[in-house]
N, CA, C and O atoms as a printed pandas DataFrame, in Angstrom:
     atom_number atom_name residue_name chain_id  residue_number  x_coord  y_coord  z_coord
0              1         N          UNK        A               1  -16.025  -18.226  -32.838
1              2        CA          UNK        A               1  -15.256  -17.303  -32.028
2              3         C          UNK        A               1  -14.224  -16.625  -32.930
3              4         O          UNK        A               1  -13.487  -17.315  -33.633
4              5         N          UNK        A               2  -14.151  -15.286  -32.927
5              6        CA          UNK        A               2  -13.324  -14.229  -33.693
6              7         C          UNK        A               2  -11.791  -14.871  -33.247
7              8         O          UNK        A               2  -11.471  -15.619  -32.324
8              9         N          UNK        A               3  -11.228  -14.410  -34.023
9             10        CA          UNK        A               3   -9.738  -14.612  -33.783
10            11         C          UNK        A               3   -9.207  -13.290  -32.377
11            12         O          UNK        A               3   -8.278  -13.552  -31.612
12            13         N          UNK        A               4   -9.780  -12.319  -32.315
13            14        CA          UNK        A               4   -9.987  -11.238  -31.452
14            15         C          UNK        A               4  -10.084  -11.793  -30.067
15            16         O          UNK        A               4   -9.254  -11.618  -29.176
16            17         N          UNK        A               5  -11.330  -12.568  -29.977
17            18        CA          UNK        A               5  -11.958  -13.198  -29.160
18            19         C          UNK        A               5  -10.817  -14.151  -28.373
19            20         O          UNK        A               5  -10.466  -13.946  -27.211
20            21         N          UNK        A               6  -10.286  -15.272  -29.260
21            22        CA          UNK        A               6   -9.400  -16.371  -28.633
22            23         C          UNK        A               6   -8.135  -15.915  -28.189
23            24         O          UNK        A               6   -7.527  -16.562  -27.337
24            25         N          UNK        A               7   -7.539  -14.578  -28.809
25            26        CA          UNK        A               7   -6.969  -14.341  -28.525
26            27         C          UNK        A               7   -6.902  -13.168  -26.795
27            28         O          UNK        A               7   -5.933  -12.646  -26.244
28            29         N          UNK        A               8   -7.723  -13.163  -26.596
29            30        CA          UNK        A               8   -8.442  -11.767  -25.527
30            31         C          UNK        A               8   -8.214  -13.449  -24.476
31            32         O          UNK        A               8   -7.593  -13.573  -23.420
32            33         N          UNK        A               9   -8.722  -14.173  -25.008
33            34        CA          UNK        A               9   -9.555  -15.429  -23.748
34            35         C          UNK        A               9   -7.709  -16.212  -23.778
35            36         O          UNK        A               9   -7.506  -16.465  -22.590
36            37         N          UNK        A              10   -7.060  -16.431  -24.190
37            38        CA          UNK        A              10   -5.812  -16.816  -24.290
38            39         C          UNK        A              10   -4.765  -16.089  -22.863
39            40         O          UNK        A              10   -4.191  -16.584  -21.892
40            41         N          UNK        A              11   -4.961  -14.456  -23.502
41            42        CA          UNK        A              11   -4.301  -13.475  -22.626
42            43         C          UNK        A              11   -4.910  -13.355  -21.452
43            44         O          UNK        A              11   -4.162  -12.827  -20.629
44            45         N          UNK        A              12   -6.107  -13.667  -20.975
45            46        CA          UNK        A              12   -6.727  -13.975  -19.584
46            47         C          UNK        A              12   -6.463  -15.106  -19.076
47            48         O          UNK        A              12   -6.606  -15.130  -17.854
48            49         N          UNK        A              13   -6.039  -16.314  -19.678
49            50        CA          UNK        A              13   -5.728  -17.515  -19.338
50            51         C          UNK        A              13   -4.761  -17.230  -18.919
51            52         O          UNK        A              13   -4.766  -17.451  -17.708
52            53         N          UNK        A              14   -3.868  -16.837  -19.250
53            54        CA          UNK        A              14   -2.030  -16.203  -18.885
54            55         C          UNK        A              14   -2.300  -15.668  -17.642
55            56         O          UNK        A              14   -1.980  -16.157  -16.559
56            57         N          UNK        A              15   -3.167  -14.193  -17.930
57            58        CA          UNK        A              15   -2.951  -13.760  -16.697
58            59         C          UNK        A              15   -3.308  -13.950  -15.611
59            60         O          UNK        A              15   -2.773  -13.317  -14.701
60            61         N          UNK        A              16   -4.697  -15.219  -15.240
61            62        CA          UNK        A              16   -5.279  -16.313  -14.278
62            63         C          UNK        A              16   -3.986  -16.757  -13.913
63            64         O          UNK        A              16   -3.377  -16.470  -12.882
64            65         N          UNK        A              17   -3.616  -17.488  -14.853
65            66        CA          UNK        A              17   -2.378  -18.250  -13.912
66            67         C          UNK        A              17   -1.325  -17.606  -13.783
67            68         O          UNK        A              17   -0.509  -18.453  -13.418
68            69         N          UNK        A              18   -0.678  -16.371  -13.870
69            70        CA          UNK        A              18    0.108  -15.869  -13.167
70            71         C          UNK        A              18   -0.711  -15.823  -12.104
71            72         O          UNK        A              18   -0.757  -16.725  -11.268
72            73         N          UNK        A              19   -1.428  -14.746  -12.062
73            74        CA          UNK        A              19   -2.102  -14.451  -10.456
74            75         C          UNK        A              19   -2.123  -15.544   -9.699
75            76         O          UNK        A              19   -1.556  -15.291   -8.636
76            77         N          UNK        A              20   -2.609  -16.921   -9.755
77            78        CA          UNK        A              20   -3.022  -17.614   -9.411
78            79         C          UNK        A              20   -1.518  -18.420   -8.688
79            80         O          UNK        A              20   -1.562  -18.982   -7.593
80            81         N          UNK        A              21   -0.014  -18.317   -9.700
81            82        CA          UNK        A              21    0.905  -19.242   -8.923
82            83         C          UNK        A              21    1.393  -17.934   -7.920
83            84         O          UNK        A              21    2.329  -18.116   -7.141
84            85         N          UNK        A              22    0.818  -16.831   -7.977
85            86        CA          UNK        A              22    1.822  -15.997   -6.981
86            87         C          UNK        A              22    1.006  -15.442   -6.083
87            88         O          UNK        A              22    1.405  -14.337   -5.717
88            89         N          UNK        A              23   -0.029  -15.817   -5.575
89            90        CA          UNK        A              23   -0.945  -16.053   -4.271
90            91         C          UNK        A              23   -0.504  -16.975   -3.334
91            92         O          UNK        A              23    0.235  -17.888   -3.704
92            93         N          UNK        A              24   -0.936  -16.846   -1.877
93            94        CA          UNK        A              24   -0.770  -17.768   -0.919
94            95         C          UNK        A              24   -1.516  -18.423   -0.876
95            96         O          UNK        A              24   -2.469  -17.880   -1.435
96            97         N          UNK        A              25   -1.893  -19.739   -0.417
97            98        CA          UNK        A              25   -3.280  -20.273   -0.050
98            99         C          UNK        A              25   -4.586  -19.419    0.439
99           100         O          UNK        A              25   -5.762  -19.525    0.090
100          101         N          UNK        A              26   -4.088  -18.716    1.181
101          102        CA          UNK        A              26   -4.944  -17.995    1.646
102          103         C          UNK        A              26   -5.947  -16.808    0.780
103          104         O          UNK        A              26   -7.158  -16.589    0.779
104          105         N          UNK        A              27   -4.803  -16.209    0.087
105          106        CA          UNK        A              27   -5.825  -15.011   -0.556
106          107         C          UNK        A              27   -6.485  -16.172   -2.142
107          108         O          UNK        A              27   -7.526  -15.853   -2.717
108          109         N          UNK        A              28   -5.646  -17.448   -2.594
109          110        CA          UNK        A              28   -6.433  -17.974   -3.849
110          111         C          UNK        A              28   -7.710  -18.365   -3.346
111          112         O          UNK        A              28   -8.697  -18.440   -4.078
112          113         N          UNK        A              29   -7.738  -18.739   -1.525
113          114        CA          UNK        A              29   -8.923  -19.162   -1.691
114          115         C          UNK        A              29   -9.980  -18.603   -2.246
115          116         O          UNK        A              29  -10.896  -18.994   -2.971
116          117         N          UNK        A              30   -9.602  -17.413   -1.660
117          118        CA          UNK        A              30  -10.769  -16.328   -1.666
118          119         C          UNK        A              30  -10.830  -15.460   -3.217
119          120         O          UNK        A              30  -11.724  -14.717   -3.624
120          121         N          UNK        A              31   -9.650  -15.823   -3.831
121          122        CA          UNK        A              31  -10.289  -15.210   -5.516
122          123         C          UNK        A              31  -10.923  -16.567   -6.017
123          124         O          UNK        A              31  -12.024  -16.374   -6.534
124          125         N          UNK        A              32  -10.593  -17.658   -6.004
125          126        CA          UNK        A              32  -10.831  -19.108   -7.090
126          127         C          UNK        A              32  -11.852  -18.921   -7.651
127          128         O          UNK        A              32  -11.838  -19.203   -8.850
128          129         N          UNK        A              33  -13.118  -18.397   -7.084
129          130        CA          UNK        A              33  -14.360  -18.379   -7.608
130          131         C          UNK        A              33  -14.290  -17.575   -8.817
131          132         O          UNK        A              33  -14.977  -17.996   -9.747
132          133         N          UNK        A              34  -13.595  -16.476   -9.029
133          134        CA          UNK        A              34  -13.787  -15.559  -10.276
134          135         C          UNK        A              34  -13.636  -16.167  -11.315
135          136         O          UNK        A              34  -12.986  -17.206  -11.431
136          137         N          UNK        A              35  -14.288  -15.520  -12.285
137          138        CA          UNK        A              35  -14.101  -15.786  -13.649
138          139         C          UNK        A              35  -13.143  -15.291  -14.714
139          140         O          UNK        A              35  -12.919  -15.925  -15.746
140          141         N          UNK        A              36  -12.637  -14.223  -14.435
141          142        CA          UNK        A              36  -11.009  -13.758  -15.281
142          143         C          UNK        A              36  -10.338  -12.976  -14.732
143          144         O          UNK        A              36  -10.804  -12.601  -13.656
144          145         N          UNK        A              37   -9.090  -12.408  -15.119
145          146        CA          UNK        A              37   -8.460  -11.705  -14.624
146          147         C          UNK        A              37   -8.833  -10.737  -14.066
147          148         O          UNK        A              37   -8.546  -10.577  -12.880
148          149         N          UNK        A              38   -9.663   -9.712  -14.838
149          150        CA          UNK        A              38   -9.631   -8.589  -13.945
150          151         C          UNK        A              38  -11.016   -8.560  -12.840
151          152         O          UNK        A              38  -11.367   -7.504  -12.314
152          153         N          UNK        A              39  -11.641   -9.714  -12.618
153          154        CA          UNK        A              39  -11.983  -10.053  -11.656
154          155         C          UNK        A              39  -11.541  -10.117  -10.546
155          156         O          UNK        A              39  -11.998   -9.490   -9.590
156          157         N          UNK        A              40  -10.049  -11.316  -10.493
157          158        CA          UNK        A              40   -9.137  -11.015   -9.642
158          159         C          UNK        A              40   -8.754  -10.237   -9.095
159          160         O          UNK        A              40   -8.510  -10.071   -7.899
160          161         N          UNK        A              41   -8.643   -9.543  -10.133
161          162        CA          UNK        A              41   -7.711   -8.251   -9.877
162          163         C          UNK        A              41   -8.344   -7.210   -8.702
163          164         O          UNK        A              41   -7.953   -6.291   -7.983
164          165         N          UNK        A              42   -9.426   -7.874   -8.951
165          166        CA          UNK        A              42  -10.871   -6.319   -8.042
166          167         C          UNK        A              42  -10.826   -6.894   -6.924
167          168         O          UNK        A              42  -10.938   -6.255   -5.878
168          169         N          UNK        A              43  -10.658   -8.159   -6.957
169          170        CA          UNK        A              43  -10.962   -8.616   -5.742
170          171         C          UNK        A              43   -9.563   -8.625   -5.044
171          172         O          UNK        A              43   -9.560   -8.336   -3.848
172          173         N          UNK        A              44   -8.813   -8.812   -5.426
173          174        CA          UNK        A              44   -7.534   -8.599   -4.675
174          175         C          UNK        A              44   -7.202   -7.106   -4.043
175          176         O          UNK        A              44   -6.892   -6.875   -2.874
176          177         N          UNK        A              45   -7.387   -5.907   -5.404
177          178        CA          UNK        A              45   -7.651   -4.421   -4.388
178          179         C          UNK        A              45   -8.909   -4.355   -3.881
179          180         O          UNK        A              45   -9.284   -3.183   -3.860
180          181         N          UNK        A              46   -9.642   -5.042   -3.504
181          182        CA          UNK        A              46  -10.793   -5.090   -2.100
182          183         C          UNK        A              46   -9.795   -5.845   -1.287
183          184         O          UNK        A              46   -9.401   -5.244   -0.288
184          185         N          UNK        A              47   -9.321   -6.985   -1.491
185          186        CA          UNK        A              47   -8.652   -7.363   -0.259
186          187         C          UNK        A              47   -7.618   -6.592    0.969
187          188         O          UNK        A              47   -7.638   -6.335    2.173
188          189         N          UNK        A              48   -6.720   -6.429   -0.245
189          190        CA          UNK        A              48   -5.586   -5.385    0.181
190          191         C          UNK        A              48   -5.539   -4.285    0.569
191          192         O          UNK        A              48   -4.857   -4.042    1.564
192          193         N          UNK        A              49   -6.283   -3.218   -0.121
193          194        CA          UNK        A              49   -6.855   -2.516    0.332
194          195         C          UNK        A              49   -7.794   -1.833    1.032
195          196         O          UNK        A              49   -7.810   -0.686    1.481
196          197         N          UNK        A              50   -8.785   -2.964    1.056
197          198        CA          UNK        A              50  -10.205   -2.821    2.115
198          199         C          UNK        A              50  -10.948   -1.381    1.201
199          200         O          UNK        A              50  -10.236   -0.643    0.519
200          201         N          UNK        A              51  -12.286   -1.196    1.329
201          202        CA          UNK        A              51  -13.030   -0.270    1.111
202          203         C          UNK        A              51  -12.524    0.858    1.769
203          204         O          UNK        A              51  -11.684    0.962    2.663
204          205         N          UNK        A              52  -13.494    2.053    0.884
205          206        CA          UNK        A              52  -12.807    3.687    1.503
206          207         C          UNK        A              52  -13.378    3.302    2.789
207          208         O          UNK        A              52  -13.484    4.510    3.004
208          209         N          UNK        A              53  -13.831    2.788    3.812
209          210        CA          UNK        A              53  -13.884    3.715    5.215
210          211         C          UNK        A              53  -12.514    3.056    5.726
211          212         O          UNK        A              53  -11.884    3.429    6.716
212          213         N          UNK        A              54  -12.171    1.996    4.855
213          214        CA          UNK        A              54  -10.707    1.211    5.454
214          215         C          UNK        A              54   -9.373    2.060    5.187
215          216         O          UNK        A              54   -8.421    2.202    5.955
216          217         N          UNK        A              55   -9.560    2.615    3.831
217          218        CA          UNK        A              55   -8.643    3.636    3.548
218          219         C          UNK        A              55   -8.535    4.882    4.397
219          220         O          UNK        A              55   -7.727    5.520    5.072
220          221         N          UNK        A              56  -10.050    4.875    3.910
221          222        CA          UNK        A              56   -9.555    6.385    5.181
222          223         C          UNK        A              56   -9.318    5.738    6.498
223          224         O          UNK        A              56   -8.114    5.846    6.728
224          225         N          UNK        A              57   -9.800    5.237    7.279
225          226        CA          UNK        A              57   -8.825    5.025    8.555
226          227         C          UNK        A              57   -8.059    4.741    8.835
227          228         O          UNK        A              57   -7.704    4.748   10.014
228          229         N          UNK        A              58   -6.844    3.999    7.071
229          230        CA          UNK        A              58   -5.626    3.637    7.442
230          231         C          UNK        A              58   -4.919    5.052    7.496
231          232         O          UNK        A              58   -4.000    5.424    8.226
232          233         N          UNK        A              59   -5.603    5.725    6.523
233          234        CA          UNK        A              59   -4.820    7.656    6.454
234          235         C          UNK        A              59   -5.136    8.082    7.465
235          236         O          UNK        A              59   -4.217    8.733    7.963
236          237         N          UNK        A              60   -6.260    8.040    8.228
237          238        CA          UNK        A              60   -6.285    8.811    9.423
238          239         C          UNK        A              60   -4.982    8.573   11.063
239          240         O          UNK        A              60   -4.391    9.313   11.849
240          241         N          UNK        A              61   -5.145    6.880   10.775
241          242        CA          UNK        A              61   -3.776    6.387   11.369
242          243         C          UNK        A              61   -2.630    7.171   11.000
243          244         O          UNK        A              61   -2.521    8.270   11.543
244          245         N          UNK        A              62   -1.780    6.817   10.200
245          246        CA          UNK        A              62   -0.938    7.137    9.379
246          247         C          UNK        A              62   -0.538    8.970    9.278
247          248         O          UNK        A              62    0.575    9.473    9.126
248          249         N          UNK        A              63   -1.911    9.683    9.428
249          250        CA          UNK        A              63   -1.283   11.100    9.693
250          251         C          UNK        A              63   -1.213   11.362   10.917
251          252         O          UNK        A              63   -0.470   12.243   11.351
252          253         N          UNK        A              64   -2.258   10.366   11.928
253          254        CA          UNK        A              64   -1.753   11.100   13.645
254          255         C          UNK        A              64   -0.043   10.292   13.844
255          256         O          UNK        A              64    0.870   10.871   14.433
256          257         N          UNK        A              65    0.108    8.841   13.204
257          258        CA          UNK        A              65    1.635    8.946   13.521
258          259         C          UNK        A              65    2.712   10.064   13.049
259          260         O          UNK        A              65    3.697   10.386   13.713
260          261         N          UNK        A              66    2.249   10.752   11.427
261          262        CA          UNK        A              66    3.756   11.321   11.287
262          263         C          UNK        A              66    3.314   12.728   12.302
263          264         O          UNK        A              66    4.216   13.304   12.910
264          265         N          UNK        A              67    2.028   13.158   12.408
265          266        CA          UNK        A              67    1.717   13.861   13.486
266          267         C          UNK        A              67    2.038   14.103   14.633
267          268         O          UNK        A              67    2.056   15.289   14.961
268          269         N          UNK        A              68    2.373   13.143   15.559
269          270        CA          UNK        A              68    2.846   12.979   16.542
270          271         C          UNK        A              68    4.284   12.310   16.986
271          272         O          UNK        A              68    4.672   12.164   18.146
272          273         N          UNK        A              69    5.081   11.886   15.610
273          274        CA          UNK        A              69    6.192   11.477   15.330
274          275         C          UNK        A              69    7.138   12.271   16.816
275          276         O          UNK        A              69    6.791   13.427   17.056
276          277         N          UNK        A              70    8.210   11.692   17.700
277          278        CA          UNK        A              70    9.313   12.420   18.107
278          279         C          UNK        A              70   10.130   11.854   18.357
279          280         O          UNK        A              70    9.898   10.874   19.064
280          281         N          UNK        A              71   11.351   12.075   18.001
281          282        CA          UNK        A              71   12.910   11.249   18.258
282          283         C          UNK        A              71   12.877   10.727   19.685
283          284         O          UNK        A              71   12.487   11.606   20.454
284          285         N          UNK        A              72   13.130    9.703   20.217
285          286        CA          UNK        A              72   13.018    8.981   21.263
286          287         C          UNK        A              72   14.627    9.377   21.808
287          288         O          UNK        A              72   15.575    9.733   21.108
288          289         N          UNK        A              73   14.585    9.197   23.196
289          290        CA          UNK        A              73   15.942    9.379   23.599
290          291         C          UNK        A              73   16.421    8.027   23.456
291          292         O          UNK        A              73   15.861    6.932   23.518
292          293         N          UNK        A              74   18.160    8.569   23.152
293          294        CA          UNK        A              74   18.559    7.616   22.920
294          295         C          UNK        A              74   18.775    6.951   21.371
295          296         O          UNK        A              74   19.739    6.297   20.972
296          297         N          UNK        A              75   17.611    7.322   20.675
297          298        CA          UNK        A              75   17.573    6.815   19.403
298          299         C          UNK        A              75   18.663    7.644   18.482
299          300         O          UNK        A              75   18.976    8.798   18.775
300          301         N          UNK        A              76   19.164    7.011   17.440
301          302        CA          UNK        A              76   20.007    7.561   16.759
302          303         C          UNK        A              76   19.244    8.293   15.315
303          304         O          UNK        A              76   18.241    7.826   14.776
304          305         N          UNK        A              77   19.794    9.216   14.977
305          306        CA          UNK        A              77   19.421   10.014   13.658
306          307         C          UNK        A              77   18.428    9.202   12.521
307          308         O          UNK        A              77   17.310    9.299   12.015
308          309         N          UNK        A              78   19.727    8.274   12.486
309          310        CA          UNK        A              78   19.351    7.082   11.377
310          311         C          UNK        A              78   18.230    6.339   11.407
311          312         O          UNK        A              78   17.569    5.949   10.445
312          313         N          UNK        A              79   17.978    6.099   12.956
313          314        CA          UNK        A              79   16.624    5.199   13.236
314          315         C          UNK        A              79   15.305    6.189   13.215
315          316         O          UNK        A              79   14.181    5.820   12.878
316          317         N          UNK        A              80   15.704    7.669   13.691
317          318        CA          UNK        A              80   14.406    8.307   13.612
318          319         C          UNK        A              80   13.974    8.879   12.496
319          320         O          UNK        A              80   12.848    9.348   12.330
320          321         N          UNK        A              81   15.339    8.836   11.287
321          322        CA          UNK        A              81   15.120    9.302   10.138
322          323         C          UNK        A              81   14.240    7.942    9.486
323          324         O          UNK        A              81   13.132    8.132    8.984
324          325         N          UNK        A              82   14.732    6.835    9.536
325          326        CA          UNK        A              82   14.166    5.376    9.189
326          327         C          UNK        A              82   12.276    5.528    9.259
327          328         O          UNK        A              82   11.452    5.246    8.389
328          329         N          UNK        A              83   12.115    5.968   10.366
329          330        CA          UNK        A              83   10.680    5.871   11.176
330          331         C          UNK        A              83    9.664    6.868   10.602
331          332         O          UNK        A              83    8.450    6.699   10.485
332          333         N          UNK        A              84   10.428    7.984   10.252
333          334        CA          UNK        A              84    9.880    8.923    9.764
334          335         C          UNK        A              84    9.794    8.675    7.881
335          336         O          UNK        A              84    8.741    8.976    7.319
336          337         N          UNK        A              85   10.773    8.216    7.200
337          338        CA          UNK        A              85   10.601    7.923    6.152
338          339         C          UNK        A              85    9.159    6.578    5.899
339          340         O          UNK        A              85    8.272    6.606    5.046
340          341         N          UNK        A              86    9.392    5.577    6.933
341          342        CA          UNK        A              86    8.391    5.136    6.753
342          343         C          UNK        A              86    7.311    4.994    6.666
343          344         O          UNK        A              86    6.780    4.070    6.050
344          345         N          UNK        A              87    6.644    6.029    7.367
345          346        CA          UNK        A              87    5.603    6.826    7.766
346          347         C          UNK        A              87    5.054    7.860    6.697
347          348         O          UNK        A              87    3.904    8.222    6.447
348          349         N          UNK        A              88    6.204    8.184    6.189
349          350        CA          UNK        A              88    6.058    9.192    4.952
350          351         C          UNK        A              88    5.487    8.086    3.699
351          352         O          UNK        A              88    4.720    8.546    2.853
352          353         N          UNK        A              89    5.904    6.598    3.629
353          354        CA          UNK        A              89    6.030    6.275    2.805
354          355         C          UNK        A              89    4.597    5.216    2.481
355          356         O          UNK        A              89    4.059    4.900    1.420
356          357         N          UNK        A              90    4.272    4.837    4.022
357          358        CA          UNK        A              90    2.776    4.938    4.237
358          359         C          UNK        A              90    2.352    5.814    4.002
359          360         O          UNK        A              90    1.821    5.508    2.935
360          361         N          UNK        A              91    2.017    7.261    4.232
361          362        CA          UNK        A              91    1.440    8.174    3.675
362          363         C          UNK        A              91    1.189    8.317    1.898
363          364         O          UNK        A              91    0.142    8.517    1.282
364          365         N          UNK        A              92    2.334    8.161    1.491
365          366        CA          UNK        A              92    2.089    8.218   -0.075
366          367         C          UNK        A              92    1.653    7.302   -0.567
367          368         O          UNK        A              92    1.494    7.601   -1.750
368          369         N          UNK        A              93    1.218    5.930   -0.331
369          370        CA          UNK        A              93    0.679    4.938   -0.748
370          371         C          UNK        A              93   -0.589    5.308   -0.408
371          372         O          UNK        A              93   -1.433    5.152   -1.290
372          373         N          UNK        A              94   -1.087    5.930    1.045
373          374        CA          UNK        A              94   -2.628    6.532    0.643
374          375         C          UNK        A              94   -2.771    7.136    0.026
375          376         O          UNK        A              94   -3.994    7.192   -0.105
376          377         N          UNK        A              95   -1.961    8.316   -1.112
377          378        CA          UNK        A              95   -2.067    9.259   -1.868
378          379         C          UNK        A              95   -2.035   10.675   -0.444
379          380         O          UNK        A              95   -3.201   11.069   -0.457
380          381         N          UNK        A              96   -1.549   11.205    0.254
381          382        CA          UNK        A              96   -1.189   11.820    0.802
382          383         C          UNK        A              96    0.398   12.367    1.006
383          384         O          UNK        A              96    1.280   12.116    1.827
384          385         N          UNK        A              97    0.299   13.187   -0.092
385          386        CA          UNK        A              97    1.981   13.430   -0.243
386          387         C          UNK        A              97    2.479   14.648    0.466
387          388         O          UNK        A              97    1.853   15.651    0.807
388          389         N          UNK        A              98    3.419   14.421    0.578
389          390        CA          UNK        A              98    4.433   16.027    1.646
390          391         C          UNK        A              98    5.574   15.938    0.974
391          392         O          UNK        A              98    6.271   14.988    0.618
392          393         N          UNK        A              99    5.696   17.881    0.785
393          394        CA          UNK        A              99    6.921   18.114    0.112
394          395         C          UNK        A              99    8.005   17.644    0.990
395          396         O          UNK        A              99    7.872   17.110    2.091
396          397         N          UNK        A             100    9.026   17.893    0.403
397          398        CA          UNK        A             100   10.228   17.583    1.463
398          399         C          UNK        A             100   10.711   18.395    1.991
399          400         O          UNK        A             100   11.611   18.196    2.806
400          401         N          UNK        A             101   10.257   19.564    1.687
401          402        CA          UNK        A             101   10.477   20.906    2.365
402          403         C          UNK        A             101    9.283   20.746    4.263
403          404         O          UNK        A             101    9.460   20.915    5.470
404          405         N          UNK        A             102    8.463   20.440    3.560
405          406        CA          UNK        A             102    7.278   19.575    4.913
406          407         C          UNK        A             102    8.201   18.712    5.794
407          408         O          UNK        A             102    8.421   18.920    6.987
408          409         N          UNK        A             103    8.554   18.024    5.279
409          410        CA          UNK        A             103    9.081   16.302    5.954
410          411         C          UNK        A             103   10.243   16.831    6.520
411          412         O          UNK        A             103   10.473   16.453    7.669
412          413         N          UNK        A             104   11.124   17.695    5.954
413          414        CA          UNK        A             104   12.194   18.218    6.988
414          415         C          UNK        A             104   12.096   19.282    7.458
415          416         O          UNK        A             104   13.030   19.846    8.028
416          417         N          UNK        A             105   10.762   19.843    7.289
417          418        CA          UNK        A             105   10.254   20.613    9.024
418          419         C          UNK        A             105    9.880   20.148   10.270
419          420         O          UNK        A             105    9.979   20.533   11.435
420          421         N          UNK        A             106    9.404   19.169    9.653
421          422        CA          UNK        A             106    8.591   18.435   10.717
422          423         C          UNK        A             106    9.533   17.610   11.686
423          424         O          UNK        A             106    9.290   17.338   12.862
424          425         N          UNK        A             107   10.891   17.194   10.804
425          426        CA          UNK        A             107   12.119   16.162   11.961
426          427         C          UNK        A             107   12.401   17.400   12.319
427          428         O          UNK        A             107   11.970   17.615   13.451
428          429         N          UNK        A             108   12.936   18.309   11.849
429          430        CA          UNK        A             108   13.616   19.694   12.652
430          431         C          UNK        A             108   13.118   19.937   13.703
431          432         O          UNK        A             108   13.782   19.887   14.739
432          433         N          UNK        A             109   11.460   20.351   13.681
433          434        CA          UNK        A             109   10.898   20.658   15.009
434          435         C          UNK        A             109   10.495   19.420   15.822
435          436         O          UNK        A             109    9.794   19.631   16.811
436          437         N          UNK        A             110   10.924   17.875   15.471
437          438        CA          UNK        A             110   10.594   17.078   16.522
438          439         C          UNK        A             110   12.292   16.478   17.065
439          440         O          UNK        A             110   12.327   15.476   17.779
440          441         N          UNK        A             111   13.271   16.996   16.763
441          442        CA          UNK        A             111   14.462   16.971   17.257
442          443         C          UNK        A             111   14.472   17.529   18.821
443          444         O          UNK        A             111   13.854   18.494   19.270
444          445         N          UNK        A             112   15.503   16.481   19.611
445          446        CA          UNK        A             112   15.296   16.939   21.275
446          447         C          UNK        A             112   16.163   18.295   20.996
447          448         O          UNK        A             112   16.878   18.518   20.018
448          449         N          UNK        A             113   15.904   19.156   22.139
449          450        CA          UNK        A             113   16.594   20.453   22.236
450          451         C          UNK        A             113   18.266   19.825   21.943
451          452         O          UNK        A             113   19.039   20.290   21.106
452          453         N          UNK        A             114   18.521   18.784   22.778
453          454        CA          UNK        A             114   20.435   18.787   22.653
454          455         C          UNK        A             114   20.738   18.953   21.270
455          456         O          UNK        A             114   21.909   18.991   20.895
């Protein structure tokens, strides 16, 4: 074995057991079987992420909420600004980004008339 080699199989050993102490029971069960890191690794964005029809239906979610987003009566600025950032912030984790010129059209026109 190359010195290349032990050293490649060393740095996968590392990064097995990181991954491995900062899992729950639950998701190690379901990597243990792999064989190196970036095994893990695939299998963890399949987990987390689920396949594209999972993606896309989390984006399809995710745009009818900021879609249909409207300040609730009663609610304060802060909380509908909160709701709306979050939503935004789901959005960009699907890769669906809005300027902010967008994002503060969109509270403007979902503000109650008062």
């Amino acid at each position: 074995m190359s010195v290349l080699q032990i050293r490649k199989s060393n740095l996968d050993n590392v990064a097995n057991d990181i991954l491995y102490k900062t899992l729950d029971k639950n998701k190690f069960n379901k990597i243990k079987m792999c064989k190196s890191a970036k095994e893990i690794w695939e299998k963890l964005i399949q987990l987390c992420e689920g396949n594209e029809q999972t993606k896309e239906n989390k984006l399809s979610v995710a745009v009818q909420k900021f879609d249909k987003i409207k300040m609730k009566a009663g609610e304060s600025m802060r909380d509908f600004d909160e709701r709306v950032s979050n939503i935004v912030n789901e959005l960009n984790v699907l890769r669906r980004v809005h300027s902010n010129k967008e994002i503060a059209l969109k509270v403007m026109l979902d503000l109650p008339k008062e």
